[in-house]
C-alpha positions in Angstrom: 1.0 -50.5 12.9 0.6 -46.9 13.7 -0.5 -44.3 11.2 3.3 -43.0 11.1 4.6 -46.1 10.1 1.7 -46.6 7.3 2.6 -43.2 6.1 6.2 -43.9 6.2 5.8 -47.2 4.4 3.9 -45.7 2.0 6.4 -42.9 1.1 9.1 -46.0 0.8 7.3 -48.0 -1.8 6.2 -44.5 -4.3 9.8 -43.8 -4.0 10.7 -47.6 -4.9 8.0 -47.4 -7.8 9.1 -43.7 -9.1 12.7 -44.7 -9.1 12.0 -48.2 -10.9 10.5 -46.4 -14.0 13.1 -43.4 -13.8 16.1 -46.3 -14.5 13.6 -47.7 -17.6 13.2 -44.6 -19.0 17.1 -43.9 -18.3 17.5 -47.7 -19.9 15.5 -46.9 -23.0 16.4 -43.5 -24.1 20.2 -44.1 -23.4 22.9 -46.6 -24.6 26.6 -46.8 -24.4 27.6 -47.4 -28.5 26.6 -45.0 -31.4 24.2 -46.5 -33.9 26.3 -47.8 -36.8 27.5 -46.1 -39.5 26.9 -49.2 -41.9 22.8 -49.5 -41.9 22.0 -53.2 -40.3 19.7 -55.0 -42.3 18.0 -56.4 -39.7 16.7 -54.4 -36.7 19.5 -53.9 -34.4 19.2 -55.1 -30.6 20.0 -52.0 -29.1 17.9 -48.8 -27.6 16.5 -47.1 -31.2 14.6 -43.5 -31.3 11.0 -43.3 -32.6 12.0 -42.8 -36.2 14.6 -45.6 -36.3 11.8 -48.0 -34.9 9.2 -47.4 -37.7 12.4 -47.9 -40.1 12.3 -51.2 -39.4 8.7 -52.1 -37.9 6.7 -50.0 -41.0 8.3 -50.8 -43.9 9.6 -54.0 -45.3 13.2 -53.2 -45.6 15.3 -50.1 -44.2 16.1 -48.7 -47.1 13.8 -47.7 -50.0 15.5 -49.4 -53.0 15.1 -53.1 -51.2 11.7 -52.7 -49.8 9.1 -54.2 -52.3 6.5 -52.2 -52.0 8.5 -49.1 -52.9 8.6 -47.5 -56.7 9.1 -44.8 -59.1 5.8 -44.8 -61.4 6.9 -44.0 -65.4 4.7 -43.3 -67.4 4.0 -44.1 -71.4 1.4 -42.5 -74.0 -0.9 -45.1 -75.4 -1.8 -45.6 -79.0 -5.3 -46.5 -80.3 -7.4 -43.7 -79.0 -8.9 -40.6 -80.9 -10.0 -38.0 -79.1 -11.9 -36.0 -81.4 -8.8 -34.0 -81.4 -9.5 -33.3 -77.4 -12.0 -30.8 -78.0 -13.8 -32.3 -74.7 -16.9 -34.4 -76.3 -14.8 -37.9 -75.9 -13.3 -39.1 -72.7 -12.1 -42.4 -71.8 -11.4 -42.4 -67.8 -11.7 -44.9 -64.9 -9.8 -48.4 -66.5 -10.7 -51.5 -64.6 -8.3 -54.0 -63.7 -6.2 -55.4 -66.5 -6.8 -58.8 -67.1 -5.2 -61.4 -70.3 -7.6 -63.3 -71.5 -7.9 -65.5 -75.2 -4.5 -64.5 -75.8 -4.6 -61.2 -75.4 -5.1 -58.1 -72.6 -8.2 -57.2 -72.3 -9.4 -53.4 -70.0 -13.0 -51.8 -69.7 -13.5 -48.4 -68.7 -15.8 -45.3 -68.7 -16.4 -43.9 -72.1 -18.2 -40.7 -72.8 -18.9 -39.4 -76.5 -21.5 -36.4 -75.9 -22.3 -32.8 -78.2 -20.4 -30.7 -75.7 -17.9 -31.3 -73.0 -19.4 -31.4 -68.9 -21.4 -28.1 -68.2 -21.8 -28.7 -64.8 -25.6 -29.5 -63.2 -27.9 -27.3 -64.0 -27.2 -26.9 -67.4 -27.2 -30.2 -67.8 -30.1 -32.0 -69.7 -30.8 -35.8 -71.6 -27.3 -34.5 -74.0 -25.6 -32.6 -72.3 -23.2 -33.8 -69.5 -22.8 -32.3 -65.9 -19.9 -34.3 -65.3 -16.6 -36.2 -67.1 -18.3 -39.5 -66.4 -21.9 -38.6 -66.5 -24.0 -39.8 -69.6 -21.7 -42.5 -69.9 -21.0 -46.0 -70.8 -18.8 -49.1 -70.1 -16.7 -49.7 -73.3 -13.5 -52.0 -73.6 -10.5 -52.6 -75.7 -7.9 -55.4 -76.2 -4.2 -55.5 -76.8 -1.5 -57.6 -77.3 1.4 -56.1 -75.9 -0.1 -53.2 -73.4 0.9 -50.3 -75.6 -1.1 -50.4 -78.6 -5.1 -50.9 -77.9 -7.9 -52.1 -80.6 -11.1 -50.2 -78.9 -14.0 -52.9 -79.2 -16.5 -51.0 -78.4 -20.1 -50.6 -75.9 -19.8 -53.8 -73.2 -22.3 -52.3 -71.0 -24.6 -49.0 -72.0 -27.1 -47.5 -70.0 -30.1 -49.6 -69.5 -33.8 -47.8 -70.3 -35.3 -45.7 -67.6 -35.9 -46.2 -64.3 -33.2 -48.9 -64.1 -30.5 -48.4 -62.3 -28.2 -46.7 -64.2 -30.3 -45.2 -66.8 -28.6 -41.6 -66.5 -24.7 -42.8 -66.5 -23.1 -46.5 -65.6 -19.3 -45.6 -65.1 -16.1 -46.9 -63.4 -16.1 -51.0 -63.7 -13.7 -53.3 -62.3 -13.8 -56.6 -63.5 -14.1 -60.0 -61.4 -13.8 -63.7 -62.9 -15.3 -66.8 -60.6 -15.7 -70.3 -60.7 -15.5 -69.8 -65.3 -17.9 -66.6 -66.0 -17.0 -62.7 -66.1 -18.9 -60.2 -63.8 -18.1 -56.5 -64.5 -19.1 -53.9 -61.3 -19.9 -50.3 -62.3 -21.6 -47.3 -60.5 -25.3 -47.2 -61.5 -26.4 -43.3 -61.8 -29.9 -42.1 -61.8 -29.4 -38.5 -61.7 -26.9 -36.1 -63.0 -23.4 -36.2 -60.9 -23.7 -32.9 -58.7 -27.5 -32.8 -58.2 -27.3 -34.0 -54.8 -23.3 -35.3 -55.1 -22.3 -38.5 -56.0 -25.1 -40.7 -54.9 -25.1 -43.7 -56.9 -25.0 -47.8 -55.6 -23.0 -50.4 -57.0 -24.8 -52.9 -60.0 -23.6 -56.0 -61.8 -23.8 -57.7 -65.3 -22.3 -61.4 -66.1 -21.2 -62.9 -68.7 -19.8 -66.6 -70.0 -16.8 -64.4 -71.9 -14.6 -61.1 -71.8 -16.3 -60.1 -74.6 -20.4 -60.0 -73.7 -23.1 -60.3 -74.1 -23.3 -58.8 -70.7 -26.6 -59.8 -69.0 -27.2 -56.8 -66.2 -28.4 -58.3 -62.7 -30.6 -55.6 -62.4 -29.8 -55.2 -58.7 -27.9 -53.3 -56.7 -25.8 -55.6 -55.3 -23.8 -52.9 -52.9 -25.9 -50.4 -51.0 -25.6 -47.3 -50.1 -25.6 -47.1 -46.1 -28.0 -46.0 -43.6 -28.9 -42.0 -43.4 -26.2 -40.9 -40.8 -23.3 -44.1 -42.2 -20.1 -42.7 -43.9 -21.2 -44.1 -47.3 -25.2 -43.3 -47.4 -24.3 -41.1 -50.8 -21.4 -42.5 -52.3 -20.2 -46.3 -53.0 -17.5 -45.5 -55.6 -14.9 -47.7 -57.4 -15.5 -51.1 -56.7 -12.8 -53.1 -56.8 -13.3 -56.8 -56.5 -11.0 -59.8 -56.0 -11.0 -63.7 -54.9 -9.4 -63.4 -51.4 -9.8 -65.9 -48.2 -12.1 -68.0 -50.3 -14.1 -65.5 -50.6 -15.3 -61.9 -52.9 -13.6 -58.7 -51.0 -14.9 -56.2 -53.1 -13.5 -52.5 -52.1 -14.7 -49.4 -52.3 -14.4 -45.5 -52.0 -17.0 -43.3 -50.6 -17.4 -39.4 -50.4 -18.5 -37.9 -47.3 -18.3 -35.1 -44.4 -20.0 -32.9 -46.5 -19.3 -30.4 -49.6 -17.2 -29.2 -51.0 -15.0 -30.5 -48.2 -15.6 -33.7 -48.7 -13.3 -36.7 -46.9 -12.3 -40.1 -49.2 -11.9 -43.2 -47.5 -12.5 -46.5 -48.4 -14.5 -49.8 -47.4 -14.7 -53.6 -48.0 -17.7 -55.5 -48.1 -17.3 -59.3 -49.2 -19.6 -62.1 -50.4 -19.6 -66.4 -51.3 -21.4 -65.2 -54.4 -20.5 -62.4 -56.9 -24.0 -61.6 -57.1 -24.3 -61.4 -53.3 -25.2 -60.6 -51.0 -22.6 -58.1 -49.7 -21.7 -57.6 -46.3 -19.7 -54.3 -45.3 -17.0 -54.8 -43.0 -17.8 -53.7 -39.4 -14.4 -51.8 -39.2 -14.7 -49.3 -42.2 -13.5 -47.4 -43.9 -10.4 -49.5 -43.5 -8.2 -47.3 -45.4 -8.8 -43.7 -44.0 -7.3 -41.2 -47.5 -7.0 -42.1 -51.0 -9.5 -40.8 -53.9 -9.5 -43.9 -56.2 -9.3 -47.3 -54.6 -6.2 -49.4 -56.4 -5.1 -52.7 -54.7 -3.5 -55.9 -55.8 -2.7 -59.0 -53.6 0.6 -59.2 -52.1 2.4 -62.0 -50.0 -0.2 -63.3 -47.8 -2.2 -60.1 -47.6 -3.6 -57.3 -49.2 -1.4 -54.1 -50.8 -3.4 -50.6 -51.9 -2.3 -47.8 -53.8 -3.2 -44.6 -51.9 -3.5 -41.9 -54.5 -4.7 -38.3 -53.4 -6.9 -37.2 -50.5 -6.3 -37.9 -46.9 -3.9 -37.5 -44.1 -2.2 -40.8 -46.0 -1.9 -40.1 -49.8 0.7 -40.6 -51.6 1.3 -44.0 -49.9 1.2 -47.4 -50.6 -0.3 -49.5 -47.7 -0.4 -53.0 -46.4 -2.8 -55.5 -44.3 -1.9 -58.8 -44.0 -5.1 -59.2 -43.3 -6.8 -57.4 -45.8 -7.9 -55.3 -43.3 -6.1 -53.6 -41.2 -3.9 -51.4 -43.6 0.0 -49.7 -42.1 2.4 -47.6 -44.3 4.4 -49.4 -46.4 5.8 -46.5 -48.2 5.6 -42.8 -49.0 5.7 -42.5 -53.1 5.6 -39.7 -55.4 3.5 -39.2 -59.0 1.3 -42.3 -58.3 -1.1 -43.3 -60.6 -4.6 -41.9 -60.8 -7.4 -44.3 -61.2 -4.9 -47.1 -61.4 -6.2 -50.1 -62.9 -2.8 -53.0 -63.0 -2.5 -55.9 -64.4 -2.8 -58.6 -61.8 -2.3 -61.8 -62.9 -3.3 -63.2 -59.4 -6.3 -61.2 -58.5 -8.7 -64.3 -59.1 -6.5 -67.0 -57.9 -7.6 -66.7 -54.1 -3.3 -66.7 -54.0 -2.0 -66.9 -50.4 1.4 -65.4 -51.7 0.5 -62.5 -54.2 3.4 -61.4 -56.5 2.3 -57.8 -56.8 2.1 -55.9 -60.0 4.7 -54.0 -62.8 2.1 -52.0 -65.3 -1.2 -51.0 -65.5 -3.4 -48.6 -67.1 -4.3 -44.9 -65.2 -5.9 -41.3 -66.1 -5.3 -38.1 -66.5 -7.9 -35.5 -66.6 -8.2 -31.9 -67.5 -6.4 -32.8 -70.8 -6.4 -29.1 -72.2 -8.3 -27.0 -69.7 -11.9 -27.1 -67.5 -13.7 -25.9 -70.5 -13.2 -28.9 -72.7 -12.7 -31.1 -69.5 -11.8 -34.8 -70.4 -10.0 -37.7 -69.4 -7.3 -39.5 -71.5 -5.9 -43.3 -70.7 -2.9 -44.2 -70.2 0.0 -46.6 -69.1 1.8 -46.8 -65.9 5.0 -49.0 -65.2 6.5 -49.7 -61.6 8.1 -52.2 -59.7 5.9 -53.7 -56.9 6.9 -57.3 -57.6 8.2 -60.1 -55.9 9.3 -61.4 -58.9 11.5 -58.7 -60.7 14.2 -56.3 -59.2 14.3 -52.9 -61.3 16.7 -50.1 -59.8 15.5 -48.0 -62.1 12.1 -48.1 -60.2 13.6 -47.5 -57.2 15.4 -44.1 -57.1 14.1 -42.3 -54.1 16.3 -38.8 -54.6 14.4 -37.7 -57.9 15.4 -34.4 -59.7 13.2 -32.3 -61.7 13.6 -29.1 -64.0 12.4 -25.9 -62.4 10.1 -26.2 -65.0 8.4 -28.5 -63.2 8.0 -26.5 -59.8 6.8 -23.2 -61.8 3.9 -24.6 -63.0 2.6 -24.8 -59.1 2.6 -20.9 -59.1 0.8 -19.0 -57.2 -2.5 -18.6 -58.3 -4.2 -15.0 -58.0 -5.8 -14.6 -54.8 -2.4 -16.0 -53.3 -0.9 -13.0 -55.3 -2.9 -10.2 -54.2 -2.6 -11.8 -50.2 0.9 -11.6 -50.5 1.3 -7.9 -52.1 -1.6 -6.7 -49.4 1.1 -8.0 -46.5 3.8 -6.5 -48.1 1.7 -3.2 -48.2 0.5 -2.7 -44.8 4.1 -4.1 -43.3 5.7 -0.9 -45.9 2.5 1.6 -44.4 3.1 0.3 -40.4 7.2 1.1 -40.7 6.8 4.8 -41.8 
């Protein structure tokens, strides 16, 4: 074959190849009905833009009100707690899971009770707290219907110097295996904002919800290698019986501050004491500035709350893993500690969650900063169906919107525009 014929040849087959994916792309982008004006239920067999495809490949149902991990959060004051009339020296912040135990619900959480409220690092001293949750304790409370709490006191206080967490022990999540208790708190040995967040993860067991707690005295989740997204911070753990085994998530800081990213990691263990083992893909879920998650179906659901290209979302893996979009929700709660009656049943077919107990912080303003506790409600349950919790066209007073106002440096940007725009048309 001469070299006119090879180049000929050649010509005939691009041409055959260009036109074969011109008719796909024609095929794809193109069809000869209008998309229905009644919205299928199912995904329809037809040609379907970008936006119609993740409406029924990201979510599990087309429209908000039937997909189950969709809700409104409400929210509902709890009684019980004194505050020292919120002058700032008593915060309660940080709930654990919400577990019902010897007839009645039982929640730990970080509890601070100090001469002044948080001055920040350097003023800080053996009294005087730099943080919310610095010169703290784990203290718990019982209730019998979720509203009204009986506060029982110190569960785990901060063990004598140099153990960990002689400075503050904060933010426990509670795990029950094979009959005994195991609580999982951040163990701090300097004040929060010397050198960030750095603190590891400890443990203390016990035969009953109610102590003694007998601290492990070691840390059972490390911080990672100089260099590793979590060699500062391993925040929040969050434990639960999943595969057979302990998935215990977590939240760490990093990137550097004050701009600091939130993401969160999974390490898991055959034994709540350890050891842990971090999961070679993390941080599995890349936003999110508490770390909030409850079995659901055959995998794992998490409440992404703040921080992050993804916040404001709830997420799902099927694999505990590997975490999509399930939905986009507003006024989520922060710190989020639900009741999950499943969460140490190693359940293959988790029935999701309908209250828990959250935070709020800066109760009255920065200079009395503290946390208060309260109760959230929702509808991410297989087993209940609660249109109330499913509105997705909310109203609010403009009330509301004012109170995001422009704050003063926004103020005096805006009126310098305005001023050289008035000085440039003279």
């Amino acid at each position: 074959m001469n070299k006119t014929k090879i180049i000929t040849l050649l010509i005939l087959i691009l041409y055959t190849v260009l036109s074969c994916v011109g008719d796909k792309k024609e095929t794809t982008t193109k069809r000869d009905t209008a998309f229905p004006y009644k919205l299928p239920a199912e995904k329809p067999d037809i040609p379907l833009s970008a936006a119609l495809e993740r409406n029924y490949t990201n979510y599990m149902a087309p429209r908000p009100e039937d997909n189950e991990l969709f809700s409104q959060f409400k929210y509902t004051k709890l009684k019980g707690f004194d505050y020292n009339d919120h002058d700032g020296t008593i915060s309660r912040r940080d709930p654990s899971k919400v577990i019902f135990a010897n007839g009645k619900y039982y929640v730990w959480y970080t509890y601070r009770n100090t001469p002044t409220p948080p001055q920040g690092a350097e003023k800080s001293n053996e009294s005087i707290p730099s943080s919310d949750w610095d010169l703290a304790e784990i203290w718990y409370a019982t209730s019998e219907d979720g509203l009204t709490w009986e506060e029982q006191g110190v569960a785990v206080p901060r063990p004598p110097k140099p153990n960990v967490g002689w400075r503050s022990v904060s933010t426990a999540d509670i795990l029950k295996w094979e009959g005994k208790y195991y609580l999982y708190y951040q163990g701090f040995m300097e004040a929060s904002g010397k050198r960030g967040d750095d603190c590891p993860v400890v443990v203390s067991y016990s035969d009953s919800p109610d102590g003694p707690w007998i601290p492990h005295n070691e840390i059972v989740i490390p911080n990672g290698a100089p260099g590793e997204w979590d060699q500062f911070s391993i925040h929040d753990p969050h434990p639960f019986v999943y595969k057979g085994k302990i998935y215990l998530y977590y939240k760490s800081d990093f990137d550097g501050d004050p701009r600091l990213v939130r993401m969160q990691g999974l390490a898991t263990a055959n034994n709540p004491l350890g050891p842990f083992k971090k999961h070679p893909l993390n941080p599995v879920i890349n936003s999110g500035h508490e770390t909030s998650l409850f079995p659901f179906k055959e995998g794992m659901a998490a409440m992404v709350t703040r921080d992050g290209n993804e916040h404001h979302t709830i997420q799902y893996a099927e694999d505990g893993v590997n975490f999509d979009i399930a939905s986009i929700v507003t006024l989520l709660p922060t710190a989020a500690g639900s009741f999950i009656p499943d969460a140490f049943t190693n359940t293959s077919n988790g029935r999701g969650i309908t209250w828990g107990l959250s935070h709020f912080t800066n109760v009255t303003n920065w200079s009395e900063n503290h946390a208060v506790l309260t109760r959230f409600d929702c509808d991410l349950s297989q087993d209940i169906h609660d249109p109330d919790m499913k509105h997705h066209n909310e109203y609010y007073k403009p009330e509301f919107y004012y109170k995001h106002s422009l704050n003063e440096k926004q103020l005096q940007r805006i009126t310098k525009s305005n001023k050289a725009k008035q000085a440039s048309s003279k």
